[in-house]
N, C-alpha and C positions, 0 to 999 in steps of 0.2 A: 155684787155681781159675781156671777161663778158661769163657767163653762162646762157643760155635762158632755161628756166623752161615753159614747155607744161601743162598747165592746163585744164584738162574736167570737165565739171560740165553739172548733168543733167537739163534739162530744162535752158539750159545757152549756151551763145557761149563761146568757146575755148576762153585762154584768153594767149597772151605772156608776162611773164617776165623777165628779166634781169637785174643779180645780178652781180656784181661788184667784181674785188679778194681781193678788200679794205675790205668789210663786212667780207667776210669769214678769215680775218687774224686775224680782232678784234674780229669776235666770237672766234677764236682758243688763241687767246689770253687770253681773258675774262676765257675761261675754265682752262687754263694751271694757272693762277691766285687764280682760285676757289680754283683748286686742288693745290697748294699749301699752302692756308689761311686753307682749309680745314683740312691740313697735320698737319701744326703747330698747330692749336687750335686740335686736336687729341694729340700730342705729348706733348703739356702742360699738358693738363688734365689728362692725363695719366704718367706723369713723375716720382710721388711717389713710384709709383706702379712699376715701370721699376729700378727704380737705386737704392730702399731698397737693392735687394741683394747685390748689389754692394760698397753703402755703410758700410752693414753690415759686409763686407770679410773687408773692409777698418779698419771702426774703429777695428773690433776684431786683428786686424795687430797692429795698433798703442797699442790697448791695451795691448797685448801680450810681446810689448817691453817694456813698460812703467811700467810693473808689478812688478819687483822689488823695482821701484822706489817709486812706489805708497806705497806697502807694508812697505818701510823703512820710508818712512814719515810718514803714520802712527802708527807705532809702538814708533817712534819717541815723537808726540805727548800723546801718552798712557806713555812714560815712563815721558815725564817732568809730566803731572799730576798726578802721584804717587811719585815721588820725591817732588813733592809739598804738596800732604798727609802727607807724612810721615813725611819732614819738618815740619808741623801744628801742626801732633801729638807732636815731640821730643820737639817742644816750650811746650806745652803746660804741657809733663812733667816735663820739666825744672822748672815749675811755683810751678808743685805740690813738686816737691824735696823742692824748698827753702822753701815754706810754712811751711813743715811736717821737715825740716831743725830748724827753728826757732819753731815750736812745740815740737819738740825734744830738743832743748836746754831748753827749762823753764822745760819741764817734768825731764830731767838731774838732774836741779837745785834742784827741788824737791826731785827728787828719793837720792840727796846725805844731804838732810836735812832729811830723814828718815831711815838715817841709826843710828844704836842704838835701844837702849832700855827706857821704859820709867818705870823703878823696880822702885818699891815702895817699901821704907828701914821701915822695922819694926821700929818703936820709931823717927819715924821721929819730930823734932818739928816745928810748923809753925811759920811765925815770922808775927807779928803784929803791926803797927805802932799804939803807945798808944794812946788814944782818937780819934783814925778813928770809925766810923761806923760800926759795927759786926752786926750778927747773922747767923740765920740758925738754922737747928737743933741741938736737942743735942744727938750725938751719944759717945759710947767707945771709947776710946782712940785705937792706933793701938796697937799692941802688940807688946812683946821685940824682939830684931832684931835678923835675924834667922825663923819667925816664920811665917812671911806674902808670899804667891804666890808671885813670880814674873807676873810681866802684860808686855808684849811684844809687839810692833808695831806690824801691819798685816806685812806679807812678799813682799819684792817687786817683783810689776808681772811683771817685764820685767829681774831677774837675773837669769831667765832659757834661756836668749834668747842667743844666741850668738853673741859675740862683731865682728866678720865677717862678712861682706857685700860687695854688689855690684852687678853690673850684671856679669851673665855669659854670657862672647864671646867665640863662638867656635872658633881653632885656624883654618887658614885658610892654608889649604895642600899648595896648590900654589898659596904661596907667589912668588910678584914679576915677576908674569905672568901680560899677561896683563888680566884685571878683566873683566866677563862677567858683566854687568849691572844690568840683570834679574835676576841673583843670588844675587848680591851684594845687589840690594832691597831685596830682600826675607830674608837676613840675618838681615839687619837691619830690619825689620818687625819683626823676632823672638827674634831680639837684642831688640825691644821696648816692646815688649808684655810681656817678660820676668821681663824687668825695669818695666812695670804696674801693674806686679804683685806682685812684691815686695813692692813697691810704695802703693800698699792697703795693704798688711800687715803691713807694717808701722804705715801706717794711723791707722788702726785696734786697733794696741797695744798704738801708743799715745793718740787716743780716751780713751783707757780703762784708760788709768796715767791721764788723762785730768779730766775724772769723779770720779779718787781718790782722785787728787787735789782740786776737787770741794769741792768735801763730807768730806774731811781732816778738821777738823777742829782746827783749827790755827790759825787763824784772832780774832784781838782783840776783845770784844762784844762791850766796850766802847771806840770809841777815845777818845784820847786828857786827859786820866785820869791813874794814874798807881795806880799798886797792893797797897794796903797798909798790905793785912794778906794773905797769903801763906796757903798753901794742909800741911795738917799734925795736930801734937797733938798741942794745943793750951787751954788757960784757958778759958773757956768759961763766957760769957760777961755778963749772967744773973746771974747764982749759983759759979762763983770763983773756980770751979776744971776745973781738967783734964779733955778736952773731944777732941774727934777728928774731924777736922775741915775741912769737905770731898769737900771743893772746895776753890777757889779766892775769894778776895773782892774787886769792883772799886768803891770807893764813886763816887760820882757825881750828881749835885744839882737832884732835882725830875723836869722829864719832858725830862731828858738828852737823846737822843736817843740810844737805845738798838738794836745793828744787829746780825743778825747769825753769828755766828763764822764758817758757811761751809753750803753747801744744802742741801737738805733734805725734811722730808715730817714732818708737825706737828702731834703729838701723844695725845699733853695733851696742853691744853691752857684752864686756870683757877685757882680758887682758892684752895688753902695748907695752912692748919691752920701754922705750921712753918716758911713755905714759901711766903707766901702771895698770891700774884697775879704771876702765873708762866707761861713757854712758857717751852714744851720739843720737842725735836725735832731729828728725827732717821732718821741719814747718812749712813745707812748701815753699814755691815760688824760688826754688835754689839755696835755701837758709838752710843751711845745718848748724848745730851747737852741737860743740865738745866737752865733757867735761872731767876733768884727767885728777888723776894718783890718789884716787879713791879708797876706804880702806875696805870699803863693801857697798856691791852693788846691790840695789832693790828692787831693779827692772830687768825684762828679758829684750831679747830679740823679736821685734814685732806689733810690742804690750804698744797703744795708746794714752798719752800721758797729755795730763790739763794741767791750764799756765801754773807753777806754784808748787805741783805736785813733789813730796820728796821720792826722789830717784834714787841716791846712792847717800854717804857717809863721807864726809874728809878723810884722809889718811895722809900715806907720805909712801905709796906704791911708786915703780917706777922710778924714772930719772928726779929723784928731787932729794932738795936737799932740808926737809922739816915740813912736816903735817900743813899742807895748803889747798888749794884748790885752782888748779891750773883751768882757765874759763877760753874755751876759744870763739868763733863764728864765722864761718865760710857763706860765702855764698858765690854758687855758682863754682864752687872747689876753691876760690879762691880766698885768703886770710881778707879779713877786715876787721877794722878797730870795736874792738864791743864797747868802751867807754865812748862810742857816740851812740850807740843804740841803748846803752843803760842810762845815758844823758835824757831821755827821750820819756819816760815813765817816773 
């Protein structure tokens, strides 16, 4: 079968062709092709565009089921890193207790070496090992007994405190229920913050017994040498009477090293026609230490000086009669016996 096609053309003869129904299948073919290739590259490019909603209805479906679950796992994760907080902190005050534990035991020790009085007995007499090293000044003898102030330790600052501690836990209503979580952190959070606050007042009060222990002065001024003349009446070493003998004596060759007997700030470092070459030194609370006939000073006027530190050098400056170390302790201006304050450490 063929299709004959009539053609006129001006200035031309008629002209016959015949087409075939092979042609016309592969054109009809060719087209149904196009429009297919045509279809699909349409449908690609456009496909984001087309199945958004569709995805969108989808995931919010999945989402929508999956919502508790999501929620619980997260919540999940929030609660183990605050049980891991709070774990860090309770370490960490475990650390501070033992510290302030074992701070509190020396302060203890201390606080029960300061209990007493350190009275000064009218007519007291000093005792002297005969041909040690004396001097100092010469003052009055004490007067008869009955007749001299008592002189008192300062008060201990921690016997207003109360011997009751600990943290307070609230009791919890429902016991033996089963426990919410989120509460139970929260209680331990007011159970720790509670312990942290105690835990600095603690701290607070053993600090303050820590810089009374410092400034106490108790520590010997000379190692490795003892008393040979005692606080009290005593014959004095130049004129053969009675006079009162307002501190210690530690012989000890000249050059022997001289420490604080506690901290403090230096007052006076220089020479005392009596005294010699001297070091004074105010611990607060009215305590000052003297320490006399030095052969060389090592502090100034002003320096701060910690318990132990060496200050000056032995000698035999001054009223004295052989290389010593004349040891006083005033407090409140007034002499007091240092062999119950060096009884004490």
């Amino acid at each position: 079968m063929a299709f004959v096609i009539l053609s006129a053309r001006t200035l031309a003869k008629s002209k016959t062709r015949t087409l075939s129904v092979r042609f016309f299948l592969g054109l009809a073919t060719s087209a149904l092709l196009l429009a297919l290739g045509l279809g699909m590259l349409i449908g690609w490019l456009w496909r984001p565009t087309l199945l958004e909603p569709i995805e969108s209805v989808a995931e919010q479906a999945v989402s929508d089921q999956d919502a508790p679950e999501v929620v619980a796992a997260q919540d999940g994760r929030l609660l183990v890193e605050r049980v891991g907080e709070l774990s860090g902190r309770l370490v960490q005050l475990e650390l501070e207790a033992q510290s302030l534990a074992a701070r509190l035991g020396a302060a203890r020790e201390f606080q029960e070496r300061m209990q007493g009085s350190e009275q000064v007995e009218g007519g007291r007499v000093a005792k002297t090992q005969p041909g040690s090293p004396s001097g100092g000044p010469m003052l009055e003898p004490l007067p008869e007994a009955g007749q001299s102030d008592a002189e008192v330790i300062p008060s201990d600052p921690m016997q207003d405190e109360s011997t009751q501690g600990g943290v307070a836990v609230p009791i919890d209503p429902g016991a033996g229920a089963v426990p919410d979580v989120a509460a139970t952190l929260l209680r331990i959070q007011d159970d720790a913050d509670r312990l942290s606050t105690l835990l600095a007042g603690l701290d607070a009060a053993t600090t303050s017994l820590s810089l009374a222990h410092m400034s106490f002065p108790g520590r010997t001024p000379v190692s490795g040498f003892r008393m040979t003349s005692t606080f009290g009446n005593r014959t004095d070493p130049f004129r053969g009477r009675l006079a009162f003998h307002s501190g210690v004596d530690f012989p000890a060759p000249s050059g022997t090293p001289i420490h604080a007997s506690a901290g403090g700030r230096v007052i006076y470092a220089g020479y005392r026609r009596e005294y010699g070459h001297t070091v004074e030194i105010d611990h607060g609370a009215g305590l000052v230490t003297r320490y006399a006939h030095a052969s060389r000073l090592l502090v100034s006027r002003g320096m701060a000086v910690m318990p132990g530190q060496e200050i000056a050098r032995v000698g035999n400056s001054g009223r004295s009669t052989g290389p010593h170390l004349h040891f006083e302790i005033l407090r409140d201006g007034r002499f007091v016996d240092p062999a119950v304050y060096l009884a004490r450490f």
